[in-house]
C-alpha positions as CSV (number, residue, x, y, z in Angstrom):
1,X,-20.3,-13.5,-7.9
2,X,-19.0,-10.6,-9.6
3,X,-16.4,-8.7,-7.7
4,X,-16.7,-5.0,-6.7
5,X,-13.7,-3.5,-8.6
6,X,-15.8,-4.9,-11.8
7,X,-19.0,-3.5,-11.2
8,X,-18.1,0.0,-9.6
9,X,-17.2,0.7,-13.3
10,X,-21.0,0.4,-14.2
11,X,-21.1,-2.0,-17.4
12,X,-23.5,-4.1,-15.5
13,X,-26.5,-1.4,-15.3
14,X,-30.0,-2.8,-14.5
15,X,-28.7,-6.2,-14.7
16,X,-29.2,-8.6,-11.8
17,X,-26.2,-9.0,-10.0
18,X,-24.2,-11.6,-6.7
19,X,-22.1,-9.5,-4.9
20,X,-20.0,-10.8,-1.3
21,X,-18.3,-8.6,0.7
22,X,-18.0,-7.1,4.4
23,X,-20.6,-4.3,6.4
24,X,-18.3,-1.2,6.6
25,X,-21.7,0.6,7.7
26,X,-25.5,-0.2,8.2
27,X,-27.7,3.0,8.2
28,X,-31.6,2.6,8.9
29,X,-34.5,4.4,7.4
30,X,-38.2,4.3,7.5
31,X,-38.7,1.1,5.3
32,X,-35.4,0.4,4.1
33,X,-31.9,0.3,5.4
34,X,-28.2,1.2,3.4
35,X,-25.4,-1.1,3.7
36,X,-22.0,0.0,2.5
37,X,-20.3,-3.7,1.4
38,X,-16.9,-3.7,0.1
39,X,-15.0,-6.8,-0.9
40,X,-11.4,-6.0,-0.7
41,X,-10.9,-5.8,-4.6
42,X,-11.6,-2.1,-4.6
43,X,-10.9,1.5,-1.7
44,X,-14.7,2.3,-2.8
45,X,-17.9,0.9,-1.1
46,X,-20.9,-0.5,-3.1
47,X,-24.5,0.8,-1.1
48,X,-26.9,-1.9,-0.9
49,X,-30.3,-0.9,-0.8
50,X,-32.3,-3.3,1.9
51,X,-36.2,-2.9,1.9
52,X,-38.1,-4.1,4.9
53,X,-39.9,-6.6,2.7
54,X,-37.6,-9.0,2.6
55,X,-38.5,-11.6,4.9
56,X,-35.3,-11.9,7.1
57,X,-34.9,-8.0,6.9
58,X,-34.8,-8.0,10.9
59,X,-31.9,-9.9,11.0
60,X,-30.4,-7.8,8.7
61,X,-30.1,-4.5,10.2
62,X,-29.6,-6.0,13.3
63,X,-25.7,-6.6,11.4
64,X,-23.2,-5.1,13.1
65,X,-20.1,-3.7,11.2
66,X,-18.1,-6.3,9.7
67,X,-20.5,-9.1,9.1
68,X,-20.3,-10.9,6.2
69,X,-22.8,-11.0,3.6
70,X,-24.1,-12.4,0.0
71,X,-26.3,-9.9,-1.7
72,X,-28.4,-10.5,-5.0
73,X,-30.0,-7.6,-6.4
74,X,-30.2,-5.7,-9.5
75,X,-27.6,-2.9,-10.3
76,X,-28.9,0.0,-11.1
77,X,-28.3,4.2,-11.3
78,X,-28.4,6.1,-7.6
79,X,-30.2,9.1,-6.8
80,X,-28.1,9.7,-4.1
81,X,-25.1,12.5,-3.7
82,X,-22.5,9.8,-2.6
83,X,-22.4,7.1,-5.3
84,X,-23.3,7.0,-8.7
85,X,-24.8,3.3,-8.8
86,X,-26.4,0.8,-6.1
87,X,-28.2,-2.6,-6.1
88,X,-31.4,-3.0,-4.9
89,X,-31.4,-6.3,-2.9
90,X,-33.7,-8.8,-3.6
91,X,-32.1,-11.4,-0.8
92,X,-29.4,-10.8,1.3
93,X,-27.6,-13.8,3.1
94,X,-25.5,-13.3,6.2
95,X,-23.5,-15.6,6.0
96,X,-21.1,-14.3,9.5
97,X,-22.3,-11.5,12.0
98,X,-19.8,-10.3,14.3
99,X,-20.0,-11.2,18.1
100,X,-19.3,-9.3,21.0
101,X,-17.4,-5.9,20.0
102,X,-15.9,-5.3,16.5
103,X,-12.3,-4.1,16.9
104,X,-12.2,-2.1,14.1
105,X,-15.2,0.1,14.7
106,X,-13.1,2.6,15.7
107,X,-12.5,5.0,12.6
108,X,-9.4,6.7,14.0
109,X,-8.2,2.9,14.3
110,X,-4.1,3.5,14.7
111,X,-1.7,1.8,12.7
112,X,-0.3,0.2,15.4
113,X,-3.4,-1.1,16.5
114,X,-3.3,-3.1,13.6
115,X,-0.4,-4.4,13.5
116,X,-1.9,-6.0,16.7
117,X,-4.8,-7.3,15.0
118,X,-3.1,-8.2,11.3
119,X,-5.9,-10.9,10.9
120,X,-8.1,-8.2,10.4
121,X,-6.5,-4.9,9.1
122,X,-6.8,-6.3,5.5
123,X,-11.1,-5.1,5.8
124,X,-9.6,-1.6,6.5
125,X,-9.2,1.3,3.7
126,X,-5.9,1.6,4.5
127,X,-4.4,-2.0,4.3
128,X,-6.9,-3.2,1.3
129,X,-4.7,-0.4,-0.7
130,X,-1.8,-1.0,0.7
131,X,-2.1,-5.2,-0.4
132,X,-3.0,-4.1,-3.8
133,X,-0.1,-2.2,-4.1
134,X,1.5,-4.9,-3.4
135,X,-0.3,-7.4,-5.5
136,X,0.0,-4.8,-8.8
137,X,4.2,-4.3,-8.0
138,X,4.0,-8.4,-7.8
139,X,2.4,-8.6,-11.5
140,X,4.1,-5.8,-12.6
141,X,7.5,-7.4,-11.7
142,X,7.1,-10.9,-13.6
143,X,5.4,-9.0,-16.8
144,X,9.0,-7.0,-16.9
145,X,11.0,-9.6,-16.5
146,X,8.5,-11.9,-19.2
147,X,8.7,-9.5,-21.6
148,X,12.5,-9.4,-21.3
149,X,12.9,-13.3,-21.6
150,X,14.3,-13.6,-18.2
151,X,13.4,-17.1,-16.4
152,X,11.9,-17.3,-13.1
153,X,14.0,-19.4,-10.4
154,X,13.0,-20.8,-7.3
155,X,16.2,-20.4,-5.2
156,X,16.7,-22.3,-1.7
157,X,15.3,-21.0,1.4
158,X,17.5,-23.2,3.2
159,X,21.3,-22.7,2.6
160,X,25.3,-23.1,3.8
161,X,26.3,-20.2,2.6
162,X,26.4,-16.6,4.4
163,X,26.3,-14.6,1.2
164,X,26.6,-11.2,2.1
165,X,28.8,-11.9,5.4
166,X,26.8,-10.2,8.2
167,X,26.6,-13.3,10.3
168,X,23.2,-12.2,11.0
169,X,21.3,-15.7,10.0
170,X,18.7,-17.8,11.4
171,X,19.7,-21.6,12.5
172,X,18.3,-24.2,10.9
173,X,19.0,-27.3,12.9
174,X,16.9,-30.5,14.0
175,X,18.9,-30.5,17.6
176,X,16.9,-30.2,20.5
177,X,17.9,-27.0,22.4
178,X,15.3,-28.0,24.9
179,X,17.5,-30.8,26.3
180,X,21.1,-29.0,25.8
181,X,22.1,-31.9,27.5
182,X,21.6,-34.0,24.4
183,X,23.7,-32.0,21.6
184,X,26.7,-34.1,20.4
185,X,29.8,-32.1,21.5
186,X,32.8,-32.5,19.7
187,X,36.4,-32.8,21.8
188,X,36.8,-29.2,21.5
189,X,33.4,-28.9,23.5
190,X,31.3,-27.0,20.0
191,X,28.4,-28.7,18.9
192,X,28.6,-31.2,15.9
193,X,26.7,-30.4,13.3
194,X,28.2,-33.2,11.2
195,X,25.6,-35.2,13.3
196,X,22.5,-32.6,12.4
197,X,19.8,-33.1,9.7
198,X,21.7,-31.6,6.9
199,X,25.4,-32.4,8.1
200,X,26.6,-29.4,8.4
201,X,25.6,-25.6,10.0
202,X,22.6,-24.4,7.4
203,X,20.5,-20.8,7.8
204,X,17.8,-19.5,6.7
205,X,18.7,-17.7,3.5
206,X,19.4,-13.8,3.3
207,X,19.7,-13.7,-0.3
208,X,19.2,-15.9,-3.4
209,X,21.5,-14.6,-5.7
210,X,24.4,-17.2,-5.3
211,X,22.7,-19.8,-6.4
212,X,20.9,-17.1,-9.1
213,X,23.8,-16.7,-10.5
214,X,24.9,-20.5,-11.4
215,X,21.5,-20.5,-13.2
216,X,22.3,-17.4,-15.4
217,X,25.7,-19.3,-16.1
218,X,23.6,-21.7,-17.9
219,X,20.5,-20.1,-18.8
220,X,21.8,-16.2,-19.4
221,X,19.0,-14.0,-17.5
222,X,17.2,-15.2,-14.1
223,X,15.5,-13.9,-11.6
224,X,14.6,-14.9,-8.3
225,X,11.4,-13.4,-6.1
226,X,11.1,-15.1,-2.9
227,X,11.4,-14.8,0.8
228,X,14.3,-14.0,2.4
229,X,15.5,-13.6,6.2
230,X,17.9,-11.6,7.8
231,X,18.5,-11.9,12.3
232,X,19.2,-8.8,13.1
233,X,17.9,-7.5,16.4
234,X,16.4,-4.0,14.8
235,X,13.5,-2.4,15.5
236,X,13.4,0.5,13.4
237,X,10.4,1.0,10.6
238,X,12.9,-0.1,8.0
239,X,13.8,-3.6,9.0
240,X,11.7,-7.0,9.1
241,X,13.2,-10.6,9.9
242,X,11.4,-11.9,7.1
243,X,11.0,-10.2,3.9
244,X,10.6,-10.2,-0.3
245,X,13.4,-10.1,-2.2
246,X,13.3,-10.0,-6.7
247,X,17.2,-10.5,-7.6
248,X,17.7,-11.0,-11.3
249,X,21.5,-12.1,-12.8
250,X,22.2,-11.5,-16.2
251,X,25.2,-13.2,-18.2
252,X,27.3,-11.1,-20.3
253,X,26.4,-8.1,-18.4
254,X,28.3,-5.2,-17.0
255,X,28.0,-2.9,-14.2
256,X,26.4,-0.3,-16.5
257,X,24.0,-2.7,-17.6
258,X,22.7,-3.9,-14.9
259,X,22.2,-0.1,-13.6
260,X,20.2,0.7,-16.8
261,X,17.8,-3.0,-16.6
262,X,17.8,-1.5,-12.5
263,X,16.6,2.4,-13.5
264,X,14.0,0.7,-15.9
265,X,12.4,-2.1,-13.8
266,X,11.6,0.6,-11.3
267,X,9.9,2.8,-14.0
268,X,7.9,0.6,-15.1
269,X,6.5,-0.6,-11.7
270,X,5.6,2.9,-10.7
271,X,4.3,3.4,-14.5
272,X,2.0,0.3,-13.4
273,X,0.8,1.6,-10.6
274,X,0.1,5.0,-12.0
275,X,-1.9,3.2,-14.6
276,X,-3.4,0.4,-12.7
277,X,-3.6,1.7,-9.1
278,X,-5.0,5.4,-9.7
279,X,-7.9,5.0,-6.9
280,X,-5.1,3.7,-4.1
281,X,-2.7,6.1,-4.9
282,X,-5.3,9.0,-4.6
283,X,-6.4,7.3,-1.0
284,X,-2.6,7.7,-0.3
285,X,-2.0,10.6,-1.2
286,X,-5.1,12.0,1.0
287,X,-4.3,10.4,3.8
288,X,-0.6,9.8,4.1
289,X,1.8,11.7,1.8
290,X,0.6,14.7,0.1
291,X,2.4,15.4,-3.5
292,X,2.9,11.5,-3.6
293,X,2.0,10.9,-7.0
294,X,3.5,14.1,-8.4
295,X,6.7,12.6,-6.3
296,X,6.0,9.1,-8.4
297,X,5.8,11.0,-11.5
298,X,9.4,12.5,-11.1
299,X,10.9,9.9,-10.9
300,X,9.0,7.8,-13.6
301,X,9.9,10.8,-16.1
302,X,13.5,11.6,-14.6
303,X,16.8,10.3,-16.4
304,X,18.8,8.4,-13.2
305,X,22.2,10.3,-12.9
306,X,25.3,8.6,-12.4
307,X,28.1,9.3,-9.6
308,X,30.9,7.7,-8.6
309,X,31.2,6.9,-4.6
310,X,34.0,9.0,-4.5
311,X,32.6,12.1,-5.7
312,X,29.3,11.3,-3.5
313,X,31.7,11.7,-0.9
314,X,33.0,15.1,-2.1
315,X,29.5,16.5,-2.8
316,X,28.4,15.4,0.6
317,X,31.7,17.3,2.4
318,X,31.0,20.3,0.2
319,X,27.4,20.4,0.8
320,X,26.5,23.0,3.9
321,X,24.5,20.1,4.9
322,X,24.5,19.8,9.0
323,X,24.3,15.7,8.7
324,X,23.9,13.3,12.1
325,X,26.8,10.8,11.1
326,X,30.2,12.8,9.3
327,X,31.1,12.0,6.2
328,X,34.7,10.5,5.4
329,X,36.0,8.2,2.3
330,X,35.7,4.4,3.8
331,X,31.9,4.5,5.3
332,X,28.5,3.2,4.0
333,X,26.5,5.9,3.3
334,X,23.4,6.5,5.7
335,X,20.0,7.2,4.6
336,X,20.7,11.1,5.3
337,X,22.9,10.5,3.4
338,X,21.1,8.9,0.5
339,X,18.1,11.2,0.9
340,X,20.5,14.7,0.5
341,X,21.9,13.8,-2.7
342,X,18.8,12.3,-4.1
343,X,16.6,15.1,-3.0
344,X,18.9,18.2,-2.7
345,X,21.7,17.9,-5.1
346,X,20.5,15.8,-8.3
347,X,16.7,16.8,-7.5
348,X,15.9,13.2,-8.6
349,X,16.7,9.4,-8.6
350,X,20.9,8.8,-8.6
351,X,22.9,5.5,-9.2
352,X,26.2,5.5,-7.0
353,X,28.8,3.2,-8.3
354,X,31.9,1.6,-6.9
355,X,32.4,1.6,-3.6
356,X,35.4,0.8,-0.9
357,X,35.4,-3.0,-1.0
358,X,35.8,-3.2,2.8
359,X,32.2,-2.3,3.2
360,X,30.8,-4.5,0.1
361,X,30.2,-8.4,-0.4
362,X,32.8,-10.6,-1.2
363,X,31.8,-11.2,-4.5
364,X,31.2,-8.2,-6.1
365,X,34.7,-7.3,-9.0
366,X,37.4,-5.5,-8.2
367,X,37.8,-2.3,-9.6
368,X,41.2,-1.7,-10.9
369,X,42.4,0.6,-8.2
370,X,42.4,-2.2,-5.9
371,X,40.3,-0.5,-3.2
372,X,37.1,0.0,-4.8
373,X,34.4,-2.7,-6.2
374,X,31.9,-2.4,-9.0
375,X,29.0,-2.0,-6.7
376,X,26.1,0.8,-7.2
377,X,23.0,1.9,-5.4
378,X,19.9,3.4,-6.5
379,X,19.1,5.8,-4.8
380,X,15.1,7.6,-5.1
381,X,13.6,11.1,-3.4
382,X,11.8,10.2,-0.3
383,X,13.6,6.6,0.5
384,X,16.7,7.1,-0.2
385,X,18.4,3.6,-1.4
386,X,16.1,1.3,-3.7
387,X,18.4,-1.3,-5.1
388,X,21.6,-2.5,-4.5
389,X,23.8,-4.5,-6.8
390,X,27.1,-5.1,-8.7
391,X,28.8,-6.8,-11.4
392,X,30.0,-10.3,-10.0
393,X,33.7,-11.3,-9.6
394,X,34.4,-13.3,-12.7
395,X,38.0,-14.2,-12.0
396,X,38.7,-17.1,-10.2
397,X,42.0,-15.9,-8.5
398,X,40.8,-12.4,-7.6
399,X,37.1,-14.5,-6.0
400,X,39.5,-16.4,-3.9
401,X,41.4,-13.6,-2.7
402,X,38.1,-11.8,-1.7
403,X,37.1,-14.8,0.2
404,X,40.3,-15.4,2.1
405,X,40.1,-11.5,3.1
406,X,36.7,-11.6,4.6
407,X,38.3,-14.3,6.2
408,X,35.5,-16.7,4.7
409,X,36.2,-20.6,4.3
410,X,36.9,-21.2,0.8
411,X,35.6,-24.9,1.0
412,X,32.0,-23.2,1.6
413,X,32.1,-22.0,-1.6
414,X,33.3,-25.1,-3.6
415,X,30.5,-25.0,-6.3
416,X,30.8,-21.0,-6.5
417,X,34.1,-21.1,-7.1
418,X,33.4,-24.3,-9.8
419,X,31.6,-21.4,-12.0
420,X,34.5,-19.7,-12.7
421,X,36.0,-23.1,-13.4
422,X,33.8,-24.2,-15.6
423,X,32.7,-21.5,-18.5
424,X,32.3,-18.6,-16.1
425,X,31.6,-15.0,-17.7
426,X,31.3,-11.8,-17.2
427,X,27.9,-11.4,-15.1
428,X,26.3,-8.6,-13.1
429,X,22.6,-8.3,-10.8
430,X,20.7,-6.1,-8.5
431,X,17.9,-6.9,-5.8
432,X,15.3,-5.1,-4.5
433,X,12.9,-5.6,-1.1
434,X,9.7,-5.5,-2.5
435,X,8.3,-3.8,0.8
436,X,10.8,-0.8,0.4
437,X,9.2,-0.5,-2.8
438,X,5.7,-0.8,-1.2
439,X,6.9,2.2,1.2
440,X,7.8,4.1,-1.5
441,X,4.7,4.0,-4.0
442,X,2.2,4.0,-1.0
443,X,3.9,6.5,1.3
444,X,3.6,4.3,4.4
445,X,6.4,4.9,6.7
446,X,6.6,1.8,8.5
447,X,8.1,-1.2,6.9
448,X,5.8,-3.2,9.2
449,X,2.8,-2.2,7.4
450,X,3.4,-3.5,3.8
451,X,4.1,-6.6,4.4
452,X,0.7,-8.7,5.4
453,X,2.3,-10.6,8.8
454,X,5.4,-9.0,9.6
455,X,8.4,-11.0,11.4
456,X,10.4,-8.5,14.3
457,X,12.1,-9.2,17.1
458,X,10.1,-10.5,19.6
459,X,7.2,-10.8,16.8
460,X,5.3,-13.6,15.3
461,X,2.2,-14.2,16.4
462,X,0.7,-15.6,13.6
């Protein structure tokens, strides 16, 4: 069977051909019927020419949209204004009609229809590009981190440690909340999880940088690309409970550094997409974001500026900007933020570096001044952040003082600690949600709708 994506680009001319794929329409003649298959591998559709001589021909056009078929037939030039090549089919198999009503027969289908019906939004236009996005920012992210000798880690999904301090983790825990009544109580009345599965309280992990980072202290460049959770009880079109995170760690690396790896790694996935994804970008661009790829283009050709938090801060209070939240040293900045100086002052993508440590993990160096951290966002037109990282706290006595004032429990971090013990160096990373960078290349607005079964509150149905 030779996928769609293949033969749209016509090397296979009056050869006989297998395709599979699913009815997006069925259209009847006088002695022959069209069929517009696609397979997924492609936005176009390949028309199937059906003649009424084919014995189960009946059975055919009596296919209702979506139904499944196996076509053989010979590929050859169309005649038609539509398509430049067809296959005549000399047998079609139909190997799953649909019963009762097709849900997605509806061409004004709405994206929150969709989302209702995951299991089938993949046949769409829409979500086929959107999943090969996806799929071609996937490749493009282990060829740039191949070709750069980094090694690929599996980090834990299950985990102690509260990395970034939000508190906002999932439980992982063997006790039966059913029976409350069971749950052994210590004499202070809290639950004992020296008793549970693992012996202590574990989480889901939000982040696998910690344990990224004792593998570039052996190993010099990682990177991580996995799943990662986060329990926060938002619903806005930015947030899931379960997302994709890549999180490399280089030894030996600075701030700087690990901004200028950060400002290439996110060229060359939009260069790969330009290259590779030219069809889906043009059915984005249609249909959800005019100027999209012009937008993709700036920034894939654009040097990233540079600007300190601080003087974000002053350009933000200078700006005649009306903003929603005010702007004062101290806060995180918002995606208004972001998006003004980004898209109004440096006309382009912007790294912002060291930030107040009162807002920032506890791990990330401290800047001389003794209020600010070696931190840095990147910051793109049309999304505002994209990556968020920082050179690590190398020294032992200042990583324990940044634990003790986030009022974390320093015996959590025994083996973290041991790094700077034990050959530690000077190290730095980023990471980046692979579905904020699906947002951005496709245009979708809705964080929901990159990501192939989305985890919300209140959502997970499949």
């Amino acid at each position: 069977m030779t996928p769609l994506k293949q033969l749209l680009k016509g090397d296979n001319i009056d050869q006989e051909v297998v395709v599979g794929g699913w009815i997006r329409s069925l259209r009847k003649n006088k002695g022959f019927s069209f069929i517009a298959l696609n397979d997924g591998t492609i936005t176009h559709e390949l028309q199937i020419v059906v003649d009424q001589k084919l014995d189960n021909y009946e059975k055919i056009v009596k296919c209702n949209t979506g139904a499944c078929l196996l076509i053989k037939g010979k590929l050859v030039r169309s005649q038609g204004k539509n398509q430049t090549i067809e296959v005549q089919a000399s047998s079609v198999e139909i190997h799953g009609d649909v019963e009762g009503d097709y849900p997605l027969q509806k061409k004004s289908t709405s994206l929150e229809f969709l989302r209702e019906n995951a299991h089938l939004r993949m046949r769409t236009k829409t979500f086929g590009a959107v999943f090969r996005v996806r799929n071609a920012l996937s490749f493009a992210t282990h060829l740039f981190f191949n070709q750069r000798n980094f090694i690929n880690v599996h980090t834990p999904i299950i985990t102690a440690s509260d990395a970034e301090g939000a508190g906002d983790l999932f439980r992982v825990s063997t006790f039966n909340i059913r029976k409350p009544e069971t749950l052994p109580l210590k004499e202070t009345g809290k639950v004992d999880f020296a008793q549970d599965f693992f012996g202590k309280e574990t989480y889901l992990a939000c982040t696998g940088q910690l344990e990224a980072e004792a593998f570039a202290l052996g190993m010099s460049n990682v990177y991580t690309f996995g799943p990662t959770f986060r329990s926060e009880n938002s619903n806005t079109p930015r947030h899931l409970a379960e997302f994709w995170m890549i999180e490399p760690e280089m030894s030996f690396c600075d701030l700087e550094g690990a901004a200028a790896l950060a400002s290439d790694y996110v060229k060359f996935m939009i260069d790969y997409c330009l290259k590779n994804c030219s069809d889906e970008l043009a059915f984005f661009e249609e249909h959800y974001q005019a100027g999209l790829v012009k937008k993709l283009e700036l920034v894939n050709n654009s040097q990233f500026e540079k600007v300190s938090y601080t003087d974000a801060i002053s350009i933000l209070n200078n700006s005649t900007e009306t903003f929603e939240y005010p702007v004062k040293w101290g806060m995180d900045l918002q995606t208004e933020h972001e998006r003004y100086l980004a898209e109004k002052h440096f006309k382009g993508p912007v790294i912002v570096t060291d930030y107040p440590k009162e807002i920032k993990a506890f791990y990330m160096r401290l800047n001389d001044d003794g209020k600010t951290v070696r931190a840095m966002d990147v910051l793109v037109p049309g999304i505002g952040e994209l990556i968020g990282g920082s050179q690590r706290e190398e020294r032992l006595d200042m990583l324990k003082k940044r634990i003790d004032e986030c009022k974390l429990k320093r015996k959590d971090y025994r083996w973290y600690l041991d790094l700077r013990r034990h050959g530690g160096c000077q190290h730095s990373g980023f990471g980046l949600g692979l579905e904020r960078m699906v947002m951005y290349v496709t245009g979708m607005s809705n964080i929901r709708d990159v990501i192939p079964f989305p985890r919300t509150p209140k959502n997970v149905e499949y």
